[in-house]
C-alpha positions in Angstrom: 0.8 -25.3 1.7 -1.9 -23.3 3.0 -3.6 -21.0 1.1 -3.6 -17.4 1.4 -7.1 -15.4 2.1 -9.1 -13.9 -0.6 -8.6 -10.4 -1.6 -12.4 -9.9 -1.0 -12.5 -10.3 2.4 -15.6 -8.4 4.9 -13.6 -5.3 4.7 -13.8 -4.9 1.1 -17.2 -5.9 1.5 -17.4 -2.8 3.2 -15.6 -0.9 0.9 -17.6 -1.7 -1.7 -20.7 -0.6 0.4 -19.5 2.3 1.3 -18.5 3.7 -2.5 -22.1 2.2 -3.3 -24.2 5.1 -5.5 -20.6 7.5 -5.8 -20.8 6.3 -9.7 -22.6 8.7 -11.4 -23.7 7.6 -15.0 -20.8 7.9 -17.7 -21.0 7.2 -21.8 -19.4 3.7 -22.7 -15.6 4.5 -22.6 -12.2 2.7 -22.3 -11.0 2.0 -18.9 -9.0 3.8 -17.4 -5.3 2.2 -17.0 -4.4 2.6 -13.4 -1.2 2.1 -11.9 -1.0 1.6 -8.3 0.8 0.8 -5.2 0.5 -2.9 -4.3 -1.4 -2.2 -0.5 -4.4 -0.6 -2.7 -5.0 -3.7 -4.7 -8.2 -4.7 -2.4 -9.8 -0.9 -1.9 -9.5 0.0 -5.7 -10.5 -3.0 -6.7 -13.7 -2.7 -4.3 -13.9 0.8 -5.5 -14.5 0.9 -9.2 -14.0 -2.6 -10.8 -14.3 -1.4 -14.6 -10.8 -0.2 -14.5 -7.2 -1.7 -15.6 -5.0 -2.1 -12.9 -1.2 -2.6 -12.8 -0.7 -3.0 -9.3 3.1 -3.2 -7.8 6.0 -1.4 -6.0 5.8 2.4 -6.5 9.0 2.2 -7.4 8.9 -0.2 -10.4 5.7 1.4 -11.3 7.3 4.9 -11.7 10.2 3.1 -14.0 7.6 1.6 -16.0 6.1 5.1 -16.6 9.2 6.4 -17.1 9.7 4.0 -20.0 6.1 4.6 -21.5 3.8 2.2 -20.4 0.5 2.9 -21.2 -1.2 4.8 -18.1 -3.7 7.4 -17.1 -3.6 7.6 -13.6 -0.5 7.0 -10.9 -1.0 6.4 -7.4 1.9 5.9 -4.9 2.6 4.7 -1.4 5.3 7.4 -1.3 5.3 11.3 -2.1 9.1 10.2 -3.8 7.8 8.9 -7.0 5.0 10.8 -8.0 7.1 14.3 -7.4 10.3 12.2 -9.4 7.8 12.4 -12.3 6.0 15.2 -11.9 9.7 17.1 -12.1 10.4 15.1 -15.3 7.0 16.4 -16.7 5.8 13.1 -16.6 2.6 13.6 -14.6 0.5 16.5 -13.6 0.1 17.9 -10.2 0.1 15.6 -7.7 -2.1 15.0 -4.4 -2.2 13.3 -1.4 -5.6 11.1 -1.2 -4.9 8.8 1.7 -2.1 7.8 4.4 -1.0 4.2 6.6 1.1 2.7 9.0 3.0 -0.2 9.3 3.0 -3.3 11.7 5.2 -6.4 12.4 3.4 -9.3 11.2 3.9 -13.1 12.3 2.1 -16.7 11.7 -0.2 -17.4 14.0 1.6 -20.2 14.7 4.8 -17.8 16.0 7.6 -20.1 15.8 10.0 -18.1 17.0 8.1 -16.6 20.1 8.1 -13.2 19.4 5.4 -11.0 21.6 7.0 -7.8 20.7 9.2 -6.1 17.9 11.7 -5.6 20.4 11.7 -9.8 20.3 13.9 -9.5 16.9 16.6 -8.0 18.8 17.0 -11.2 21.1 15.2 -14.0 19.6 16.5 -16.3 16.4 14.3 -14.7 13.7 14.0 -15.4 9.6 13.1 -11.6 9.2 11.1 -10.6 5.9 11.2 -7.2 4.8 10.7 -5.2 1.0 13.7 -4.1 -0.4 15.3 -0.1 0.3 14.1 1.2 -3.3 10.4 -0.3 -2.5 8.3 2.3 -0.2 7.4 -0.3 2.2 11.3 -1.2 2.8 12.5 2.2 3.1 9.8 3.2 5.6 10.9 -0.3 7.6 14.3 1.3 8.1 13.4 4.2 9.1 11.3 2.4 11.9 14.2 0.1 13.1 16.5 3.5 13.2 14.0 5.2 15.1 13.8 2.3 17.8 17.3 1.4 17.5 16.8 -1.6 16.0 19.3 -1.3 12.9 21.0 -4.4 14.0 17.9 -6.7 13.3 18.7 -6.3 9.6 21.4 -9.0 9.7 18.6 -11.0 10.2 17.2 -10.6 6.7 16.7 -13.4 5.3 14.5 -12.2 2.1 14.1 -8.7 0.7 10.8 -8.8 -1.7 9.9 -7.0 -4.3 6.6 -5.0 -2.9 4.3 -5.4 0.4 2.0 -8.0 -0.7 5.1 -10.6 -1.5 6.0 -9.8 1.9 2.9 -10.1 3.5 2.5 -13.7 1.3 5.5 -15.3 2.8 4.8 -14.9 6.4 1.5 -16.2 5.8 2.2 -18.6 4.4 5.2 -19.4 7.3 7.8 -18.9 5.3 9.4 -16.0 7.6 8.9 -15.9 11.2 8.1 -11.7 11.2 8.1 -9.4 8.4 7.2 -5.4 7.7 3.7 -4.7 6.1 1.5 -1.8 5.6 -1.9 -2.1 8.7 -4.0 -2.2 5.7 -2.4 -5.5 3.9 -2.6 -7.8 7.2 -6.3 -7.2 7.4 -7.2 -9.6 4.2 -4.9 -12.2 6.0 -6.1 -11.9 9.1 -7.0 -15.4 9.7 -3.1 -16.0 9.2 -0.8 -14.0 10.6 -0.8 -12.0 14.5 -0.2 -8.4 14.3 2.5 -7.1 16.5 2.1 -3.2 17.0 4.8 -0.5 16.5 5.0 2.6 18.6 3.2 5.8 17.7 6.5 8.0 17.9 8.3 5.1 16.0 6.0 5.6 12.8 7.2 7.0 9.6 5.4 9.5 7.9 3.6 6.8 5.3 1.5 9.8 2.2 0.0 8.2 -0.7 0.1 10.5 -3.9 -1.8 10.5 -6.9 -1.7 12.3 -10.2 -2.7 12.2 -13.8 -0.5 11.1 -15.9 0.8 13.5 -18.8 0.5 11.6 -21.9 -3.2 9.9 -20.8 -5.1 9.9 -23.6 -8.3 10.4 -21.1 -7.3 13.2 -18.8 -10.6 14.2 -18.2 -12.1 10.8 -17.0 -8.7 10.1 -14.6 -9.3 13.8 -13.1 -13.2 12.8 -12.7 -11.9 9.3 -11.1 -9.3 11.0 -9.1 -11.6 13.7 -7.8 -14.3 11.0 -6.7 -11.4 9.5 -4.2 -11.2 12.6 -2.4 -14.5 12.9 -2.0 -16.0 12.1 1.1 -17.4 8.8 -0.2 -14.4 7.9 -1.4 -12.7 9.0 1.4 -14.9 7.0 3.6 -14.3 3.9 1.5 -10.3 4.0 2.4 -10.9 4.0 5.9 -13.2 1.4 6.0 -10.5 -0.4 4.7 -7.8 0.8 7.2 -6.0 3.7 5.5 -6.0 7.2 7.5 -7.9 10.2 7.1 -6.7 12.6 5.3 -5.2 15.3 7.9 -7.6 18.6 8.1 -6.1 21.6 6.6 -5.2 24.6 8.9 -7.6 27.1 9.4 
């Protein structure tokens, strides 16, 4: 079985130096309990080590809120489950920090031939995707409806739990094509080919983030979120493949 890359790969090297001297100097406190979407695992990691992560499925992570795991900070890969608790009174505000796109990824060894996405359509594929509920797998479908491509999901042979379980089985060959964010092929690079999906075909993929109501440190996951919108912080997520934010209007 081969082995899947490390998360630190040069682009979180690069992360890391681009969030180098944002940390301004703090009292000894307890870290901040972060749940995240699965594609951030590598930039917040690179970002601010000295935190508690719970990465997964924004999906599963807003249930877990829901049900009162600890947390002081929530940040998700769709606008759906921060706004699903911030109606419920569950979190504060939230904002949009970051956005992404998704690709077709294969094994470099491309067992079943395919040179573009419109290849699932005619070719034999064992097709990978997350399932509908996960943010990953909903924005999947809405790229196969948008290129007509609906019919490629009787191919499934696997719906996964979140983009990195995804992203692990065709890299590791055990799917000849599957649905992942840009940003989670780059730490696998060395394993998989990345097939691109038309500009007009792209869903609309807007991280949220928010403060969680009952943190019991509202003040340091504020501080933490406003350092990701600055520009360092910005700067960081785009080293590591996640889009600008857009400019507002004038």
């Amino acid at each position: 079985m081969r082995r899947l890359a490390p998360f630190f790969t040069a682009a979180a090297v690069a992360v890391a130096a681009a969030l180098a001297g944002t940390a301004t100097a703090r009292p000894q406190q307890e870290p901040l309990t972060i749940h995240a979407a699965a594609s951030l695992t590598e930039v917040f990691r690179a970002l601010d080590s000295e935190q508690r992560y719970n990465f997964g499925a924004s999906n599963a992570l807003e249930t877990q809120i829901r049900q009162g795991a600890p947390a002081d900070i929530f940040a998700s890969a769709a606008p759906l489950n921060t706004q699903n608790l911030f109606k419920a009174g569950l979190v504060e505000k939230p904002v949009t920090f970051t956005s992404n796109r998704l690709a077709l990824i294969v094994p470099k060894s491309n067992p079943a031939g395919i040179r573009s996405i419109y290849d699932l359509r005619s070719k034999p594929v064992k097709l990978v995707i997350a399932g509908p509920a996960v943010p990953v797998g909903n924005y999947t479908r809405t790229v196969l409806r948008r290129l007509g491509l609906t019919s490629v999901l009787s191919k499934v042979v696997s719906q996964e739990s979140d983009v990195k379980a995804v992203t692990g089985k065709i890299a590791l060959g055990q799917g000849d094509a599957g649905f992942v964010y840009v940003t989670d092929a780059r730490p696998v690079s060395d394993q998989v080919t990345v097939i691109r999906i038309p500009a007009w075909a792209q869903p609309r993929v807007r991280y949220e983030i928010a403060v969680v109501s009952r943190s019991s440190n509202k003040a340091g996951a504020q501080q933490w979120i406003r350092a990701l919108l600055a520009a360092k912080g910005q700067n960081a997520l785009k080293s590591a493949g996640f889009l600008p934010l857009p400019k507002p209007k004038p």
